[in-house]
C-alpha positions in Angstrom: -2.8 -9.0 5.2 -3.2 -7.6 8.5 -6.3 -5.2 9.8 -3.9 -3.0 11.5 -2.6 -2.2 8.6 -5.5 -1.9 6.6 -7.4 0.2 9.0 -4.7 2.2 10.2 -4.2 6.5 9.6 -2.8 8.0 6.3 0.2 10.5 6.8 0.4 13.3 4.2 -2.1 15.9 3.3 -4.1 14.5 0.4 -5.7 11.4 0.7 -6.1 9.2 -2.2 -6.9 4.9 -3.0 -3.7 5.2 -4.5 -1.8 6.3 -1.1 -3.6 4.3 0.9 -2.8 1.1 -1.0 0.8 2.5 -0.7 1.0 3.7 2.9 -0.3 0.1 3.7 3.3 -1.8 2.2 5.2 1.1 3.6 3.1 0.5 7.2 3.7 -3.4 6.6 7.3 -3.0 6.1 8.1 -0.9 9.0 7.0 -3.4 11.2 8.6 -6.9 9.6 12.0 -7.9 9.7 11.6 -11.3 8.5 10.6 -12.4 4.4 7.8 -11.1 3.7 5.1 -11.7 0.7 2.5 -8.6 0.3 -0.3 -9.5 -1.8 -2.0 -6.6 -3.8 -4.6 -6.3 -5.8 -3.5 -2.6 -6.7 -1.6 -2.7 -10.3 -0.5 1.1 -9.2 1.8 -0.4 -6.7 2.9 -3.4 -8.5 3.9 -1.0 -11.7 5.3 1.6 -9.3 7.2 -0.8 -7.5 9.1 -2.0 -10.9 10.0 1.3 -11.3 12.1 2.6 -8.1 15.4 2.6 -9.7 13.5 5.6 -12.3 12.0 7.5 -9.5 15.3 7.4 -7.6 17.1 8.7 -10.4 14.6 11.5 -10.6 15.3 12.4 -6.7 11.9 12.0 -6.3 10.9 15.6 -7.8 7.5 15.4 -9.4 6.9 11.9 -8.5 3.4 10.9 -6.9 3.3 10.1 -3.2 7.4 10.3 -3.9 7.4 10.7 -0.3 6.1 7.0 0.3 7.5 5.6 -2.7 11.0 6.6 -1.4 10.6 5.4 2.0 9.2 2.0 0.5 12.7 1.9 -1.4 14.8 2.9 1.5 12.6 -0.5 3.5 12.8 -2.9 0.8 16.3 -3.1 0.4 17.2 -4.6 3.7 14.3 -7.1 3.4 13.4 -10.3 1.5 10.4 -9.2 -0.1 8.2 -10.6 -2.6 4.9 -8.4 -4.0 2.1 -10.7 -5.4 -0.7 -9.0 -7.3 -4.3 -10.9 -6.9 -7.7 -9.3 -8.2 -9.9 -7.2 -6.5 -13.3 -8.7 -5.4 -12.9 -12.5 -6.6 -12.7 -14.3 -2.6 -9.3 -13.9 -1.6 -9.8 -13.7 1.9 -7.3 -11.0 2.6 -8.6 -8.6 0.1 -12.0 -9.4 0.6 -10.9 -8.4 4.5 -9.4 -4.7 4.0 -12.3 -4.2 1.7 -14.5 -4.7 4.5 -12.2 -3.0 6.4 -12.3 0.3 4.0 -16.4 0.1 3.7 -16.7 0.0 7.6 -13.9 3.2 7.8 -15.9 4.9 5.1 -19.3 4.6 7.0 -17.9 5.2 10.2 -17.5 9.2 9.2 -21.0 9.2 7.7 -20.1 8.1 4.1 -22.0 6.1 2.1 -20.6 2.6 0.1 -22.0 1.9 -3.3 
């Protein structure tokens, strides 16, 4: 996991968890050119990820952040990549870092973290 990544900008007009968890494999895979092994605790990019030969297929029309989804599919097939989900809030020291990552972003615009 790198803080770059997880603290870095969202493209696209609406911002969502479910882009953000996105744009952050897209973000990571612009940058590597080596194996890489993302570890997740999001289930929407693990199921989505399964699915890339559908949404291709579908040219992308009517697909959720299709435009990230088909740049992760143009990225992943040049690289040796292997997506690992983990859950949320149970120590893992990279997720428990881009959730302290997220809180601090969230607060530093005046929002408040349950």
């Amino acid at each position: 996991w790198s803080s770059d990544v997880c603290s870095s900008d969202l493209d696209g007009v609406i911002q969502t968890n479910q882009r953000a968890e996105l744009q952050a494999v897209v973000a990571t895979l612009e940058v590597e050119d080596r194996p890489v092994e993302i570890h997740t605790d999001s289930k929407y990019v693990m199921r989505g990820g399964g699915q890339l030969a559908a949404l291709r297929h579908r040219d992308w029309l009517n697909v959720d952040n299709g435009d990230l989804w088909q740049r992760l599919d143009e990225l992943q097939g040049g690289l040796d990549l292997q997506v690992t989900w983990v859950r949320g809030h149970t120590g893992h020291p990279g997720n428990e870092r881009c959730d302290t990552l997220v809180k601090d972003g969230i607060r530093s615009v005046g929002g408040r973290v349950g």
